[in-house]
Backbone as ProteinMPNN parsed JSONL, in Angstrom:
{"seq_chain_A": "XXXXXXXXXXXXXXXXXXXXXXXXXXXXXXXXXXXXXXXXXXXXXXXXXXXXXXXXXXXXXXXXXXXXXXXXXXXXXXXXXXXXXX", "coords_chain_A": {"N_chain_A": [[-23.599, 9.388, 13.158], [-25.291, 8.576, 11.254], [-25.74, 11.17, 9.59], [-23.339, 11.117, 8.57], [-23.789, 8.892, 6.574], [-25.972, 9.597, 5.309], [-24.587, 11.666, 4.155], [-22.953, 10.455, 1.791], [-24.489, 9.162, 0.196], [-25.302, 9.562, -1.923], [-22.901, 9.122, -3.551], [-21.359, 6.955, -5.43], [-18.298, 6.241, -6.348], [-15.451, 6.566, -5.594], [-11.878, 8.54, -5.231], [-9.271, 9.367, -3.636], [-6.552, 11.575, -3.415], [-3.672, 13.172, -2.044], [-2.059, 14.906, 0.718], [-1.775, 15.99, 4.232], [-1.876, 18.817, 4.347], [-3.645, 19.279, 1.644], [-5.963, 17.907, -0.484], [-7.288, 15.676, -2.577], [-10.215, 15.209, -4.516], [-11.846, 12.785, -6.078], [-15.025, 11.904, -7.348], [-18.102, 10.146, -8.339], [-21.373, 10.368, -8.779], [-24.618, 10.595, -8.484], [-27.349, 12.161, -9.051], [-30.397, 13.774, -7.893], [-31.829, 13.987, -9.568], [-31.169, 11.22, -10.98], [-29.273, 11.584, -12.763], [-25.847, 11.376, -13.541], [-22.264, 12.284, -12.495], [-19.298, 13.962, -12.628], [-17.598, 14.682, -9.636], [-15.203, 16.784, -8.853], [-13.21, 18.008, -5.814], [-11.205, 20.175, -4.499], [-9.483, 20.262, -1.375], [-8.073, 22.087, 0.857], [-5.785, 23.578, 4.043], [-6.355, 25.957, 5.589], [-4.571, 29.139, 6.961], [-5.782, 29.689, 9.134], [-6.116, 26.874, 10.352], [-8.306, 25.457, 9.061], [-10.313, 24.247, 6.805], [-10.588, 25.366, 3.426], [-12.921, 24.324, 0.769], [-12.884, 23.678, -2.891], [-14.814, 23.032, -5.44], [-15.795, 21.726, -8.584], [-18.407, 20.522, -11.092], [-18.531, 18.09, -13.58], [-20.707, 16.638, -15.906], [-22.443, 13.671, -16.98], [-22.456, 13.61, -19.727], [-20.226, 15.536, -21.02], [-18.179, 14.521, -19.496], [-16.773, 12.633, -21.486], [-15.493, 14.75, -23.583], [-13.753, 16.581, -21.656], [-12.188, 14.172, -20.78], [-11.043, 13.388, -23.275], [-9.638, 16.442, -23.933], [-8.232, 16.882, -21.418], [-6.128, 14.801, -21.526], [-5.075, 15.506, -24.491], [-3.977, 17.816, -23.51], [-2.024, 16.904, -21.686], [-0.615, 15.223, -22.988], [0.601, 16.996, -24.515], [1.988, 18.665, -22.851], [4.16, 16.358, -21.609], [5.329, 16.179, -24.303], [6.545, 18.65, -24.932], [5.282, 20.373, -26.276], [3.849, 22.921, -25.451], [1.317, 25.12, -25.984], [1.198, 24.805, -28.376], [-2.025, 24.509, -28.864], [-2.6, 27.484, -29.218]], "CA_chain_A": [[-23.25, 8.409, 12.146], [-26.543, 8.829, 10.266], [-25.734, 12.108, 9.006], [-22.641, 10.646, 7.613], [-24.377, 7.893, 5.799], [-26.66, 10.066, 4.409], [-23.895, 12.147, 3.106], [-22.347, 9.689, 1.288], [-25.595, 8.228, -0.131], [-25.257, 9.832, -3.964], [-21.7, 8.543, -4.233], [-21.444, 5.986, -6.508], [-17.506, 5.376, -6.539], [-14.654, 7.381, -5.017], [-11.044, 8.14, -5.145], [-8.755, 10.587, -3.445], [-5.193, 11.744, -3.299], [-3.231, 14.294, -1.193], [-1.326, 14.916, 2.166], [-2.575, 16.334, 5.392], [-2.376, 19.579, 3.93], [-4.273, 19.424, 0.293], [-6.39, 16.3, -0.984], [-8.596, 15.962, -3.848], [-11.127, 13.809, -3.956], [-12.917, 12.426, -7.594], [-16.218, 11.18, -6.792], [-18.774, 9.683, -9.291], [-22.032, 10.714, -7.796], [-26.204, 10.574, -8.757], [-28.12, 13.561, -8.643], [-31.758, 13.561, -7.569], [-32.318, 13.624, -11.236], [-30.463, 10.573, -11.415], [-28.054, 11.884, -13.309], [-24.907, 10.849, -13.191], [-21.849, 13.506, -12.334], [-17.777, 13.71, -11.84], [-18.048, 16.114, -8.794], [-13.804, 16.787, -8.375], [-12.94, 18.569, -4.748], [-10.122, 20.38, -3.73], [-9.838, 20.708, 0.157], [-6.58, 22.496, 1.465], [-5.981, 24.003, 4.983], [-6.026, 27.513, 5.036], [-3.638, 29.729, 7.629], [-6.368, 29.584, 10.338], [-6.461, 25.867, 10.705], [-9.557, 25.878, 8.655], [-10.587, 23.935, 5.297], [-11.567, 25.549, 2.243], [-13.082, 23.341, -0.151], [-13.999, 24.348, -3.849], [-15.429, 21.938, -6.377], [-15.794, 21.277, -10.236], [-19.205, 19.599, -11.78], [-19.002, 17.688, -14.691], [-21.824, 16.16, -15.915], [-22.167, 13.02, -17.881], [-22.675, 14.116, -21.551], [-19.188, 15.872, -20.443], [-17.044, 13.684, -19.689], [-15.81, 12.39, -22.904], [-15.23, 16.023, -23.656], [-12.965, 16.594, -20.537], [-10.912, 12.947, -20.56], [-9.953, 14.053, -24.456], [-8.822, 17.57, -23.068], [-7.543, 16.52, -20.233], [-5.714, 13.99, -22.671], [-4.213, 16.384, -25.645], [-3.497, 19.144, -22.697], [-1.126, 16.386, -20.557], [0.049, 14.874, -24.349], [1.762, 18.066, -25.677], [3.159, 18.833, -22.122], [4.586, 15.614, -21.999], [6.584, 16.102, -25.446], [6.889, 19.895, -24.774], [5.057, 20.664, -27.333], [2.853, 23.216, -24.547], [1.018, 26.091, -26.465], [0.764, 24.036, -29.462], [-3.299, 24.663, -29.825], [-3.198, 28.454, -29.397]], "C_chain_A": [[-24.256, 8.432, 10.991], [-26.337, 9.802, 9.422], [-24.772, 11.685, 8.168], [-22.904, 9.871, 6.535], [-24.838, 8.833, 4.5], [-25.648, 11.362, 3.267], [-23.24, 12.554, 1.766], [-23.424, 8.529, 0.037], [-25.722, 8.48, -1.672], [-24.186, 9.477, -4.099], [-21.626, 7.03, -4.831], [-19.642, 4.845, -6.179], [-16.371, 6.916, -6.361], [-13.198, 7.189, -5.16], [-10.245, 9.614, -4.689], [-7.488, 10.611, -2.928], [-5.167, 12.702, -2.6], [-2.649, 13.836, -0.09], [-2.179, 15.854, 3.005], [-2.901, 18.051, 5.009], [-3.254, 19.998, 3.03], [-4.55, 18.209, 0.323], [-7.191, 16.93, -2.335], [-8.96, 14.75, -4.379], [-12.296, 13.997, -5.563], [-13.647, 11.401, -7.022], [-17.511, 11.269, -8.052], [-20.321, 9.951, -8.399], [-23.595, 11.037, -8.908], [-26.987, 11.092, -8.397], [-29.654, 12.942, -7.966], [-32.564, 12.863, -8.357], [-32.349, 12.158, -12.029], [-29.663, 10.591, -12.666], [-26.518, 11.928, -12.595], [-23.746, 11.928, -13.475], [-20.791, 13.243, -12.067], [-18.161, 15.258, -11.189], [-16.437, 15.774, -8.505], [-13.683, 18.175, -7.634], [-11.568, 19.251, -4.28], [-10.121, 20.866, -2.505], [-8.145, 20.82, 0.517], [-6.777, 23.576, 2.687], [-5.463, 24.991, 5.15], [-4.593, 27.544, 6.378], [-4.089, 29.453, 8.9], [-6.832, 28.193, 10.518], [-8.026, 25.622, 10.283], [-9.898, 25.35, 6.955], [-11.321, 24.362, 4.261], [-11.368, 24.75, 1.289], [-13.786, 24.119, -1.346], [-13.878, 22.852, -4.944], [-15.509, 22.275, -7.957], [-16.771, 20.416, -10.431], [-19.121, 18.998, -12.918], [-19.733, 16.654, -14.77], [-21.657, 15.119, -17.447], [-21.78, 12.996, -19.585], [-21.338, 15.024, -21.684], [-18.083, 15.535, -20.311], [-16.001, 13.055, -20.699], [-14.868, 13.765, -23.594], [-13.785, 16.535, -22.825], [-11.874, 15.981, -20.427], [-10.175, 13.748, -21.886], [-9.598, 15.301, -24.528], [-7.898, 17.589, -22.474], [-6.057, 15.463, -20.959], [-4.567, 14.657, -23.355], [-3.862, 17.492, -24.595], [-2.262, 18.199, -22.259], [-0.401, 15.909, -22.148], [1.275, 15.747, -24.814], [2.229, 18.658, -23.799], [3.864, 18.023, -22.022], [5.734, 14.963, -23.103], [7.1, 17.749, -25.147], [6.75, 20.759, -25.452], [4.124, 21.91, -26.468], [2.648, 24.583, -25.605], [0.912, 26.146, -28.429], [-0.71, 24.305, -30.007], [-3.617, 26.359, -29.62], [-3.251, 28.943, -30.716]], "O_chain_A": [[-23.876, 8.29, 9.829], [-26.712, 9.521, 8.283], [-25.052, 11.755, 6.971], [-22.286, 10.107, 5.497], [-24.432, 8.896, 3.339], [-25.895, 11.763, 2.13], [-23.018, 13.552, 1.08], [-23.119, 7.545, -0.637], [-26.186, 7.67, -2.474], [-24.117, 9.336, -5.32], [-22.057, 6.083, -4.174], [-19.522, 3.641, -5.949], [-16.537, 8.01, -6.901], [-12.83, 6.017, -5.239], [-10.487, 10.707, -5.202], [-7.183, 9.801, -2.053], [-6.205, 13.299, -2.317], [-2.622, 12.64, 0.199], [-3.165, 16.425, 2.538], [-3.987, 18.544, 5.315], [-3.818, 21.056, 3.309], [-3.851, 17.366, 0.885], [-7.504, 18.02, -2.814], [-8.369, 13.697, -4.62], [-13.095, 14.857, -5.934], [-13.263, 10.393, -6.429], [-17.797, 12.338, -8.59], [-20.253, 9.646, -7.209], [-23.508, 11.655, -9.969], [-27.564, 10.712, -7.379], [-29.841, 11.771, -7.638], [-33.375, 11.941, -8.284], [-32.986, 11.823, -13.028], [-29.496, 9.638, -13.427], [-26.171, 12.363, -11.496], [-23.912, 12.587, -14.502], [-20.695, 12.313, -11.266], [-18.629, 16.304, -11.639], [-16.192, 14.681, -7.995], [-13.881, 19.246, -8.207], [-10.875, 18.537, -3.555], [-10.726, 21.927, -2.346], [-7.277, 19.948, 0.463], [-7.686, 24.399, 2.582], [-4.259, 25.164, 4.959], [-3.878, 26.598, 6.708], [-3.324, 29.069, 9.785], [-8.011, 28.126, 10.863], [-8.893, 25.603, 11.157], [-9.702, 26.119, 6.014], [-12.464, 23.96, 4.042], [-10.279, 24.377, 0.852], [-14.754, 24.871, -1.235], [-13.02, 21.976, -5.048], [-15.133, 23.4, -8.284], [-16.445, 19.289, -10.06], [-19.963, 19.546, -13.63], [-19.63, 15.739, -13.953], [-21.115, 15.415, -18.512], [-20.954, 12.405, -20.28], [-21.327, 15.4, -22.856], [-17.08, 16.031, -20.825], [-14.772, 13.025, -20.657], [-13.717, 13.654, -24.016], [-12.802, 16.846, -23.498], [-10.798, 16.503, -20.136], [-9.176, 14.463, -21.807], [-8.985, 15.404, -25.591], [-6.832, 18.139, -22.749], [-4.935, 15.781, -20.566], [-3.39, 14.517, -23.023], [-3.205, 18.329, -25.213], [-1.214, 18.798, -22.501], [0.633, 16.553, -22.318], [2.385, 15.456, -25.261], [3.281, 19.282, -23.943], [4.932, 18.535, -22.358], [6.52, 14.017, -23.052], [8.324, 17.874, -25.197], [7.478, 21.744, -25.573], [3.112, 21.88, -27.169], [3.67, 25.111, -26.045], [0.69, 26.999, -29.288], [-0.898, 24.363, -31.222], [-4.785, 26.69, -29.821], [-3.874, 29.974, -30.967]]}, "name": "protein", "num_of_chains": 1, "seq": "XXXXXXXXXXXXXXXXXXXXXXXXXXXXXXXXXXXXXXXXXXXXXXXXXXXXXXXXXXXXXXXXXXXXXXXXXXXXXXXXXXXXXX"}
C-alpha cells in the first residue's frame, strides 16, 4: 500500500476515460523541480494480456500552446474545414 501512495504522491489532480481494453488517463502532476506538468497516458492491452503504456509531457509554459491547438485542430474538424492550416 505504501508503494502505491508514494506513487501517487506528485499527482496533483486526475482524470481518466476508457474501457477495459484502452484508458487514458490526464494527470496534473509536480516534478521534483516543482514544476508543474500535464503528463497524458495511454494504456491499452496488447495480444499477450499485457499493458503497454506510452505517455506525452507537457509542461506548464505549454499548455496554453496545446489547449489553442488542440482547440483550432477540433474547430475546423468540427465544420469540415480539416486541412485548412496546411
Amino acid at each position: 500500500m505504501e508503494n502505491r501512495k508514494n506513487l501517487f504522491r506528485n499527482v496533483l489532480d486526475s482524470e481518466m476515460f476508457g474501457d477495459e481494453n484502452k484508458q487514458y488517463y490526464f494527470d496534473i502532476k509536480k516534478g521534483k523541480n516543482d514544476a508543474v506538468f500535464l503528463q497524458i497516458t495511454n494504456r491499452n492491452l496488447t495480444v499477450a494480456d499485457a499493458y503497454k503504456r506510452t505517455h506525452i509531457i507537457l509542461f506548464e509554459d505549454d499548455l496554453a500552446f496545446f489547449v489553442e491547438a488542440l482547440t483550432m485542430l477540433l474547430g475546423r474538424h468540427a465544420t469540415g474545414n480539416l486541412g485548412a492550416s496546411c
